[in-house]
C-alpha positions in Angstrom: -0.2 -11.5 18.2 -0.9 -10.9 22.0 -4.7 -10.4 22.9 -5.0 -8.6 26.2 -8.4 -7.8 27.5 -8.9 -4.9 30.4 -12.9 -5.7 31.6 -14.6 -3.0 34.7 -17.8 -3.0 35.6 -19.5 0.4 35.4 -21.6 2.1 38.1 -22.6 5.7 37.1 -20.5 8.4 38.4 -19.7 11.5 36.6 -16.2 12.8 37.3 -15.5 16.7 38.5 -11.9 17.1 38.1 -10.1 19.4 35.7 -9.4 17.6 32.7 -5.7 18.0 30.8 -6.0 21.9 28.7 -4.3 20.0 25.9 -7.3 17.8 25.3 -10.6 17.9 25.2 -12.4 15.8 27.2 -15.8 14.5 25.5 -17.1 11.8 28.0 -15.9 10.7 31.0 -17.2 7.8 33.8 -16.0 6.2 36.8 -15.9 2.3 36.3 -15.9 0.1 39.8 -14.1 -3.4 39.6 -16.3 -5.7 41.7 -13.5 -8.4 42.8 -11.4 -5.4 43.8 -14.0 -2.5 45.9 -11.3 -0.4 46.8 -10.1 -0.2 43.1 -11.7 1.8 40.5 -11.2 3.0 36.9 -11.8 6.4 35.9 -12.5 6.5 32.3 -12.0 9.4 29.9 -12.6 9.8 26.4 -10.8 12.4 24.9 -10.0 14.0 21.5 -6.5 11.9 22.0 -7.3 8.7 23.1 -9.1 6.8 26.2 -7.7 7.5 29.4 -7.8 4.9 32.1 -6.9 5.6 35.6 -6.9 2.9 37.8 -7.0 4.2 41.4 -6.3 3.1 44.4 -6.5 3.8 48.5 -2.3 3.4 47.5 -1.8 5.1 44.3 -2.9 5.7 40.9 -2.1 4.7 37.8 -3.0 5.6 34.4 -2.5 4.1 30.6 -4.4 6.2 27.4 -5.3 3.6 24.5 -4.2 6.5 22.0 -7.1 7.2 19.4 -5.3 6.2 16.4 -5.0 2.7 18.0 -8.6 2.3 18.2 -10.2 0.9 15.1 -13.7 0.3 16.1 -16.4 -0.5 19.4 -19.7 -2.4 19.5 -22.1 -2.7 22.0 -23.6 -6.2 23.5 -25.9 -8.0 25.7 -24.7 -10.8 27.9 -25.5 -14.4 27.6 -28.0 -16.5 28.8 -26.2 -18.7 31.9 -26.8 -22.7 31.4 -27.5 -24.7 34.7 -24.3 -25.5 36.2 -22.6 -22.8 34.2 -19.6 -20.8 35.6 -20.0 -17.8 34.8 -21.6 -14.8 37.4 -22.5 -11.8 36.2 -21.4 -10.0 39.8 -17.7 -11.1 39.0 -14.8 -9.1 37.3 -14.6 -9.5 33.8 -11.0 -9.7 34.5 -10.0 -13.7 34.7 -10.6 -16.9 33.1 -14.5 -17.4 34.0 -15.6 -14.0 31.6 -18.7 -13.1 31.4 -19.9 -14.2 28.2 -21.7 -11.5 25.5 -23.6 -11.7 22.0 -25.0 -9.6 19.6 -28.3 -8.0 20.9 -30.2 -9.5 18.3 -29.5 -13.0 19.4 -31.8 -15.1 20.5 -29.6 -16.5 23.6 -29.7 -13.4 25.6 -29.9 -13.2 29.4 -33.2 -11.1 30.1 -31.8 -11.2 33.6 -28.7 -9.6 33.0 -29.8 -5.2 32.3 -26.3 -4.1 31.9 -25.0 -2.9 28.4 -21.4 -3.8 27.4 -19.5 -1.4 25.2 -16.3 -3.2 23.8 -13.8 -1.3 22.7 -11.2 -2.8 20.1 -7.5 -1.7 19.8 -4.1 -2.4 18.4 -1.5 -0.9 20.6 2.0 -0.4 19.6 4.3 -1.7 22.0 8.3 -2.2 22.7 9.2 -6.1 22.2 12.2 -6.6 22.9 14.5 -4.4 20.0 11.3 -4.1 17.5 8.2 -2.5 17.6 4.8 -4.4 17.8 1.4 -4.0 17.8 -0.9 -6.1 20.5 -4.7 -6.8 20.2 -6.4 -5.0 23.3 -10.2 -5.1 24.1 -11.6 -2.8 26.6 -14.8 -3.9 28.1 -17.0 -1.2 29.7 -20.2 -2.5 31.6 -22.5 -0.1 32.4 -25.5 -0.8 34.6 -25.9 2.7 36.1 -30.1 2.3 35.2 -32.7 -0.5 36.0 -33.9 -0.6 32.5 -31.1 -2.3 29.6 -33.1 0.3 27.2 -31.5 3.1 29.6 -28.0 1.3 30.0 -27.9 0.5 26.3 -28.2 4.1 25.6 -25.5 5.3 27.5 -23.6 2.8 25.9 -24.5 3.7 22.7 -23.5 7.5 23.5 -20.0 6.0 24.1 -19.5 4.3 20.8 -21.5 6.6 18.9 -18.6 9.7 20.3 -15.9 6.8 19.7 -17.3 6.7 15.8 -17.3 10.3 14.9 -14.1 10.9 16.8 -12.0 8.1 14.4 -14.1 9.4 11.6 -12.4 12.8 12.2 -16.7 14.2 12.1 -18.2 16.5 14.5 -19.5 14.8 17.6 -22.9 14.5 17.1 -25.9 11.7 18.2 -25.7 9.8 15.1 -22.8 7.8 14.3 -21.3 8.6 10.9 -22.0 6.0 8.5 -20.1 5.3 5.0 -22.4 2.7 3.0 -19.2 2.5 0.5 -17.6 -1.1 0.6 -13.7 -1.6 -0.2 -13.3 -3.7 -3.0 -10.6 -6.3 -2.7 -8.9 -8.1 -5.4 -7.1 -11.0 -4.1 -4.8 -13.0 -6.3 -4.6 -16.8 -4.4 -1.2 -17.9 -6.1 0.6 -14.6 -5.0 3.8 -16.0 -3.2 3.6 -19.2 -1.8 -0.2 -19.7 -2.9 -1.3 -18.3 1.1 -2.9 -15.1 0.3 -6.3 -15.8 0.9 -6.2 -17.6 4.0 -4.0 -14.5 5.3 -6.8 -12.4 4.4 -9.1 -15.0 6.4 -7.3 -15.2 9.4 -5.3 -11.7 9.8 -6.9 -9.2 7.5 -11.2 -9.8 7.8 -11.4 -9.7 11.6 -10.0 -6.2 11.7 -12.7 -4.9 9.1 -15.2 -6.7 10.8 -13.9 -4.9 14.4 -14.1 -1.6 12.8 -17.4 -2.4 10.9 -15.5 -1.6 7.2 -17.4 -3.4 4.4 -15.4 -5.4 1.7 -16.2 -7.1 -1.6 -13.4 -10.0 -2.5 -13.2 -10.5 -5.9 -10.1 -13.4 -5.8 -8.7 -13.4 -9.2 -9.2 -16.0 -11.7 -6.8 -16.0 -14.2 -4.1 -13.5 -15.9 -4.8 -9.9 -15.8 -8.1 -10.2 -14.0 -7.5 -7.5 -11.7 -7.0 -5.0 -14.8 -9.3 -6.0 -16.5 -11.9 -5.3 -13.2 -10.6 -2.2 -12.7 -11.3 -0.7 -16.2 -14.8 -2.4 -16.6 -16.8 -1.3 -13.3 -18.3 1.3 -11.9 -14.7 1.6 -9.3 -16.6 4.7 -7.7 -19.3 2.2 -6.0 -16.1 1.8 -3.7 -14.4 3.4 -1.0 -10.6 2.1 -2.2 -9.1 -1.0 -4.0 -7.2 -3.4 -1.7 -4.6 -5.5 -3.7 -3.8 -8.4 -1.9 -1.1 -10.8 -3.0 2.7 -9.1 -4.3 3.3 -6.2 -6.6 2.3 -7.9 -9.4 -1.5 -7.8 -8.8 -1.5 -3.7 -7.8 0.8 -3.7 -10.7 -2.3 -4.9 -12.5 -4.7 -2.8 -10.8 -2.3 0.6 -11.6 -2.5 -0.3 -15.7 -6.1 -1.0 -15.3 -7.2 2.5 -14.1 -4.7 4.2 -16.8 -7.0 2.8 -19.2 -9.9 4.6 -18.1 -10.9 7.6 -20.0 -11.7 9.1 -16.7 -8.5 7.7 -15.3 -8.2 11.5 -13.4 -11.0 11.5 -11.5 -10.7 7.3 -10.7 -6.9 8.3 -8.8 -8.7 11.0 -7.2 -11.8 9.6 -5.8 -10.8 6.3 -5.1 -7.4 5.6 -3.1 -5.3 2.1 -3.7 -3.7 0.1 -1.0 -1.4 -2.8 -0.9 -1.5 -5.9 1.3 1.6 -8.0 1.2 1.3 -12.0 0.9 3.6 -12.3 -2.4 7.2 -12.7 -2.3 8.4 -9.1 -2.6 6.3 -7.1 -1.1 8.3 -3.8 -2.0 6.1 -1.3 -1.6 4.1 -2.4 1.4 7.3 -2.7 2.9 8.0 1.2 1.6 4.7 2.4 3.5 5.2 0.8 6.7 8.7 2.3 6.9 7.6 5.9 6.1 5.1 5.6 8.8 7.1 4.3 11.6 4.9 1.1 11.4 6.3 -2.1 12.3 6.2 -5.1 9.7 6.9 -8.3 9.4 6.9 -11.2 7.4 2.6 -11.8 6.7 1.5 -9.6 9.9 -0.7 -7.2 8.4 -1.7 -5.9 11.1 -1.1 -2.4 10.5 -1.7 -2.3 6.9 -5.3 -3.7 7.6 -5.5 -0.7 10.1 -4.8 1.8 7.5 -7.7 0.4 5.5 -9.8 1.5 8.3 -8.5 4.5 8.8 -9.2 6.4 5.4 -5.9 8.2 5.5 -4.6 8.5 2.6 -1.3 10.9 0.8 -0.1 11.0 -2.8 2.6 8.8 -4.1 4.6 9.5 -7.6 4.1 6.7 -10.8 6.5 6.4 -13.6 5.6 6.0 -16.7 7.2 3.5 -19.1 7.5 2.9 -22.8 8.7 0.0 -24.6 8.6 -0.8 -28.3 5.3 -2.0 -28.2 3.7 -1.0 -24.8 3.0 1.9 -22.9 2.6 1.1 -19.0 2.8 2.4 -15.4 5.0 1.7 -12.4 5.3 2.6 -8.7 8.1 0.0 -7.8 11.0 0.0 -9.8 12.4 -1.0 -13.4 15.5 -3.7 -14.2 17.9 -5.2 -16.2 20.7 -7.6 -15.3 21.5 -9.3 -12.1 18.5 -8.4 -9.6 15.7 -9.0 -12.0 18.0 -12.3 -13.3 17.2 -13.3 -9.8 14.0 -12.0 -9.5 12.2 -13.9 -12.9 14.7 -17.0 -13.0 13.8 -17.8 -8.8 9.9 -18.0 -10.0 10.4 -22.3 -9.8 11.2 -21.5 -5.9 7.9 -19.9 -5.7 6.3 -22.2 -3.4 9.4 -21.0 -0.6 8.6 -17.5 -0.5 11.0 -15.1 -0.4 13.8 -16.8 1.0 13.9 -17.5 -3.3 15.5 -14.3 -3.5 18.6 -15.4 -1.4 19.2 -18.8 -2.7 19.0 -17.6 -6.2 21.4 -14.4 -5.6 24.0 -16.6 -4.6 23.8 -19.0 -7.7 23.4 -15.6 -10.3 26.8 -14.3 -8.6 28.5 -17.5 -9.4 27.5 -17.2 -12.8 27.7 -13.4 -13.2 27.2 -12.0 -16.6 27.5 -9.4 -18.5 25.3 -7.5 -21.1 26.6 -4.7 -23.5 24.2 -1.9 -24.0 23.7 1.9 -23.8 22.7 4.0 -20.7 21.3 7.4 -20.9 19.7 9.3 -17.9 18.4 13.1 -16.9 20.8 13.6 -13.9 19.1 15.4 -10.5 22.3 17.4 -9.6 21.0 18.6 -6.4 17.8 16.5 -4.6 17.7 18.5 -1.4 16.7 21.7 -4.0 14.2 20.4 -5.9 10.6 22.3 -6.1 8.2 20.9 -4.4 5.9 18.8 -5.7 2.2 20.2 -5.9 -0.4 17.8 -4.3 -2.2 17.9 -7.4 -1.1 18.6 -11.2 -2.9 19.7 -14.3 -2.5 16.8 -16.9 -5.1 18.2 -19.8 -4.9 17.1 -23.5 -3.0 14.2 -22.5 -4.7 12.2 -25.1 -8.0 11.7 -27.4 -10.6 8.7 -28.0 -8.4 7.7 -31.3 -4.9 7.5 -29.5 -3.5 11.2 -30.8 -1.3 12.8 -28.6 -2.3 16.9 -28.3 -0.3 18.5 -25.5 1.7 21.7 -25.3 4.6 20.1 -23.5 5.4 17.4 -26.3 6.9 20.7 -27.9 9.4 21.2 -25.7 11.6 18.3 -27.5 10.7 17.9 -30.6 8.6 19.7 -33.5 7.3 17.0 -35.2 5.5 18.1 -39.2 3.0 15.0 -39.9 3.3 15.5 -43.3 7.0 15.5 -43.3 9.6 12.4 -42.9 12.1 14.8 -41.7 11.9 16.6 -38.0 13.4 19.4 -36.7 15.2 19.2 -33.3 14.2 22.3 -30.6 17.3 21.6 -28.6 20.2 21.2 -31.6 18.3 22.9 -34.3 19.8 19.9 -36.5 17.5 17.5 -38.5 16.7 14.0 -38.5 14.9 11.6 -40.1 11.3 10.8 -39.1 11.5 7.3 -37.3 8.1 8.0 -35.1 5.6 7.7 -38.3 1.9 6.9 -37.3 2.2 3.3 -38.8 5.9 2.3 -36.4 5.5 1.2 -33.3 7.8 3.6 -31.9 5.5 6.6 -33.0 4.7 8.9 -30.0 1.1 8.2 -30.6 1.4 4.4 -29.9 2.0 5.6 -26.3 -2.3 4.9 -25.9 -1.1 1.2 -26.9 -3.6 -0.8 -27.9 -4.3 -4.7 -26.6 -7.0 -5.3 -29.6 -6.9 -9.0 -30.2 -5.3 -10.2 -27.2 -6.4 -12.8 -25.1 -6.6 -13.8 -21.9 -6.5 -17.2 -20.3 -7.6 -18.7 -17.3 -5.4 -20.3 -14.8 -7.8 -21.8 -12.2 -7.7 -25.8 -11.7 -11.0 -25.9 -14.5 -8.5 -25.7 -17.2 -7.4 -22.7 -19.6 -10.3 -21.1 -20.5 -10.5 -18.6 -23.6 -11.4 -14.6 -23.0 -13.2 -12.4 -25.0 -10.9 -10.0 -27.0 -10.7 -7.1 -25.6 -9.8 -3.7 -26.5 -8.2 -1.1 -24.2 -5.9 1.9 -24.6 -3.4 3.1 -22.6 -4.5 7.0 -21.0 -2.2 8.7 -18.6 -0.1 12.1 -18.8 1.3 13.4 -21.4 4.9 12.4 -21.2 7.7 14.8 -21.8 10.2 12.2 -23.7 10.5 11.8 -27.3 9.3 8.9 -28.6 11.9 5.8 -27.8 13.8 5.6 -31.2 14.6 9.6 -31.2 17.1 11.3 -30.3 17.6 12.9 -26.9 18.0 16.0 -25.1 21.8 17.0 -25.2 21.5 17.8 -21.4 21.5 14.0 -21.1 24.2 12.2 -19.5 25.0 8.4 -21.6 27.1 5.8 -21.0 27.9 3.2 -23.5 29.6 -0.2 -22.5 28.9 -3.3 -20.3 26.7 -3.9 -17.2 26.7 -6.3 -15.0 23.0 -4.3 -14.2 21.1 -1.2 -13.8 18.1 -0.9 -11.5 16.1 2.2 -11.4 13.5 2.2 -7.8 11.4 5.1 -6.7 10.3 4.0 -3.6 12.6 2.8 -0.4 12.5 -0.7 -0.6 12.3 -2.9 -3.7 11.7 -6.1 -1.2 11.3 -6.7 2.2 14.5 -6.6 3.5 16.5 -4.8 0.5 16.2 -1.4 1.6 17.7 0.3 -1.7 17.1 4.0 -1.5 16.9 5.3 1.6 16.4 9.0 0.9 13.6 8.3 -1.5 10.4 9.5 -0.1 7.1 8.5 -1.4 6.1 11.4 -3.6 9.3 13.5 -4.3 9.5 13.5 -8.3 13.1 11.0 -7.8 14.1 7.8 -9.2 16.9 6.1 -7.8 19.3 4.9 -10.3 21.5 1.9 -9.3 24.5 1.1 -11.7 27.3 -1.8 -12.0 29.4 -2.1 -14.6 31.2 -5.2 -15.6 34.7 -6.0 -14.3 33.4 -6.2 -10.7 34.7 -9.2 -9.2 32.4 -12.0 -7.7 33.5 -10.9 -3.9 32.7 -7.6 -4.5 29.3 -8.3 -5.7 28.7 -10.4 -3.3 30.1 -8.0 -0.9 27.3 -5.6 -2.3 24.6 -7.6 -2.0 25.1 -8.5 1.8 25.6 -4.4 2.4 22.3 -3.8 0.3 20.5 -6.3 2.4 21.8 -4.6 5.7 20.3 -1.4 4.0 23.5 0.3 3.5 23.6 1.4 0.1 24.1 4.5 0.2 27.7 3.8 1.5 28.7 1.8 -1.6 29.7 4.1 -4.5 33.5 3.4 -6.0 34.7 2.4 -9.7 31.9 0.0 -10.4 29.1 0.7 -8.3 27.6 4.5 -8.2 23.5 5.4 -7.0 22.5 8.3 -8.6 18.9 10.3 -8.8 17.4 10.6 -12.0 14.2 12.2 -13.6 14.1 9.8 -16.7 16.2 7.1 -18.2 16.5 5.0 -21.5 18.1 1.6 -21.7 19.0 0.3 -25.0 20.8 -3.0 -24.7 22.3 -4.7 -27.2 21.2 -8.9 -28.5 18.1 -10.9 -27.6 19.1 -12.1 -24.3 18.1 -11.0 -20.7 15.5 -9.4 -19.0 14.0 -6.7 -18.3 11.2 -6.2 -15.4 9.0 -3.8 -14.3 7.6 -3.7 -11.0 9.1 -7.6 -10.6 6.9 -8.1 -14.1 8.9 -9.6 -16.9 8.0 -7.2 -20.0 9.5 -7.3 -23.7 13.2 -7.2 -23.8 14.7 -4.1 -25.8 14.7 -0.6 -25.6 13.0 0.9 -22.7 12.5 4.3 -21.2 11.1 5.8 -18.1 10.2 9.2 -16.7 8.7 9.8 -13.3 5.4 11.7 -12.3 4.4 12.9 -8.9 1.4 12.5 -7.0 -0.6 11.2 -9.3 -2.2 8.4 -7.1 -3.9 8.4 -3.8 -3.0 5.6 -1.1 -4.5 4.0 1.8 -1.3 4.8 4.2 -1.4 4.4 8.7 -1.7 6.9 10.8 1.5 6.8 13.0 3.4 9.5 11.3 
């Protein structure tokens, strides 16, 4: 990552001419560069950005650092010169002798020196070469206009103090805002290839220190440590919850909050966010490409911008049932080939993603095949579907004890406790009860519950035995019956062999598979990809070099079809395969999904 620095000394000089009607100017100097006296800066600061002109006798020249580049300022003192040191304080902060500055409450300070020096910190986006890229700038401003630092600091001070209100989106006022809240960042260090926290270190820290954002780092110590965080403490101490490693840690964080009896009020008060140092890195991936923001492999650049930023937009989560669990998604759910790859290239860890790749090509040499039944809600028409509301009522979702009481369960089924027989809404035919309170299919183990289960630690110390914990599983209300019952007739099924189905509600489900690209982030949609067996190997590999050039949408024949769903079961037949969930192995079986929107609040850039 470039680091360009722009440095002018300031002399005093307020400017007179008629500032752009399409902005409103707040503050606005003229900055003289000593090595060059017939060149000057005049310096705006405006409710889009900072304006530079550089004039000239010749010409003039101008460049705006754009305010949504800006993340944060900081005023300084300069440095106490040693004998025989190079540095001059009458020189352009422009070259390779700069001036040097500290923190004015250092004790090496230059009491000579009365100037105040406002730096300005910036990440600009700039062409390079075909991509987009974002390039460290620091603006120095030196101002010196008074005889007295205590004078020179204060105009200084008015400068950063405008800066602060203006990226804070608060009225400008003489006291900079100030938000005591701390993000709390869960790191997990063996996320990809075991790098995560020195990423944080080295590309992630120094931006939150620029823009003076607190942090806590909690780095996680053994399985599940990140849910179990989540539901335990007080979450509202903090301004947002950074995950930092793959999905499988914000994965983590997700199912944490669900079990929170005040799960509602935790999504809305308290905004997630994703940092990408795992192997996948789906939905960080999604994000950036939503908001026109440019990533690449481990630059985190703007990511860690957007943590600054506080902007923040719904996104939708799916909920998922097995026999046994109840849990929620925001990547994707799988069975056959691409979670084959995803689970069996875990022993290529250590590589990163490049896993993916090598372990594609071996799965489509040895392509199987697994027999089961597909049922989905079709979307007929996506371009015509309501809008989603930016909030939505979810009341009587459940109770302390697990019991389901919601109005909307009815619309499927009308379910007599004291009866083993149930009455179908839709068919008007009857069935036998399979959902009783004691079977694990019942619609009232959907507030699963982990009693008993433990949790071991993975750090070098050895495994260490946790507490048993108990936690149930809160949420909406889902609209399914429970997974052993019969389904609406409206349904579409398909019964036969697969060579896989993958089901993503978000654009990417990797860094470079780009797998639905009409999905948006909160739109109610899951994208169902399908494959049935008979495909031949060159096809599929075919398929997987067009998904990886993020042309999917142009592959649909005999074997292959995308298709947008509402909610899907998958009931496969035998005891062999897998089944993931957000890139998380989970119990293989029956499984169904439906999709919710805007039920979570996330960290997202400002570039859109």
């Amino acid at each position: 990552m470039a680091d360009s620095k722009i440095g002018v000394d300031v002399f005093h000089d307020m400017g007179d001419e008629k500032a752009d009607l399409k902005e409103q100017v707040h503050l606005e100097e003229t900055f003289y560069i000593l090595s060059k006296k017939k060149s000057v800066f005049r310096v705006r600061l405006t409710s889009k950005g900072l304006s530079l002109i550089k004039e000239t006798d010749d010409s003039s020249k101008e460049q705006t650092i754009l305010l949504r580049d800006i993340i944060g300022s900081k005023c300084m003192r300069s440095k106490r010169r040693r004998v025989g040191g190079g540095s001059c304080v009458c020189t352009s902060l422009v070259g390779h002798q700069q001036l040097k500055v500290v923190d004015e409450n250092s004790g090496d300070l230059d009491e000579n020196d009365i100037s105040a020096y406002l730096y300005i910190y910036a990440y600009v986006l700039k062409q390079s070469r075909r991509t987009l890229k974002r390039e460290r700038t620091t603006i120095t401003l030196r101002f010196r206009s008074y005889d007295k630092y205590e004078d020179n600091n204060k105009e200084a001070q008015k400068w950063r103090t405008t800066i602060k209100c203006l990226l804070a989106n608060e009225p400008i006022s003489s006291v900079p805002p100030v938000n005591e809240k701390k993000l709390l960042v869960l790191l997990n260090p063996k996320s990809g290839p075991g790098k995560a926290r020195e990423l944080f270190q080295m590309k992630v820290a120094p931006i939150l220190q620029e823009a003076e954002v607190p942090y806590d780092l909690h780095v996680t110590k053994y399985a599940n440590y990140a849910r179990e965080f989540v539901r335990t403490r007080n979450v509202y101490n903090w301004r947002g919850i950074v995950a930092v490693g793959g999905d499988g840690v914000l994965f983590e964080v997700l199912n944490g909050l669900f079990e929170r009896l005040d799960w509602q009020q935790a999504f809305a008060e308290v905004p997630l966010a994703v940092l990408p140092c795992g192997s996948g890195n789906g939905l960080a991936r999604t994000i950036c490409h939503h908001y026109n923001e440019p990533f690449f492999h481990q630059n985190m650049v703007g990511l860690s911008i957007a943590l600054t930023r506080g902007k923040t937009a719904p996104i939708d989560v799916v909920r998922v049932e097995t026999k046994s669990k109840i849990m929620f998604s925001l990547l994707s759910v799988g069975w056959g080939l691409l979670s084959d790859i995803d689970i069996e290239s875990e022993r290529l860890r250590a590589i990163g993603g490049q896993r993916f790749t090598l372990w594609a090509l071996a799965r489509t040499v040895g392509l199987r095949r697994y027999k089961g039944v597909l049922s989905y809600a079709l979307i007929k028409d996506v371009s015509n579907l309501p809008k989603a509301k930016h909030t939505i009522t979810l009341s009587h979702s459940v109770s302390q004890d697990g019991s389901l009481d919601s109005p909307e369960t009815e619309a499927f089924f009308d379910c007599d406790e004291q009866s083993d027989v149930f009455t179908s809404t839709v068919t008007g035919n009857k069935h036998q009860r399979v959902d009783s309170w004691y079977s694990v299919n019942s619609r009232r183990s959907a507030f699963y519950s982990t009693r008993g289960s433990e949790y071991h630690s993975v750090t070098s110390g050895g495994s260490e035995m946790r507490s048993p914990v108990h936690a149930c599983m809160h949420g909406p209300a889902p609209h399914l019956p429970s997974l052993m019952s019969q389904l609406p007739s409206h349904w579409v099924h398909e019964e036969g062999e697969f060579v896989m189905v993958h089901v993503s509600y978000q654009s990417y489900i990797g860094e470079d598979l780009l797998f639905a690209p009409r999905s948006e982030l909160s739109d109610g949609v899951m994208w169902m990809l399908i494959i049935k067996a008979g495909i031949s190997r060159s096809q599929i590999f075919s398929f997987l070099v067009t998904i990886s050039q993020g042309n999917i949408s142009e592959v649909n024949n005999e074997y292959i079809k995308l298709i947008p769903v509402s909610a899907f079961r998958i009931v496969p037949e035998g005891q062999t395969g897998y089944i993931t969930v957000d890139g998380e192995l989970v119990e293989y079986g029956p499984i169904q999904a439906e999709i919710f929107p805007n039920i979570v609040n996330f960290l997202t850039p400002d570039t859109k």
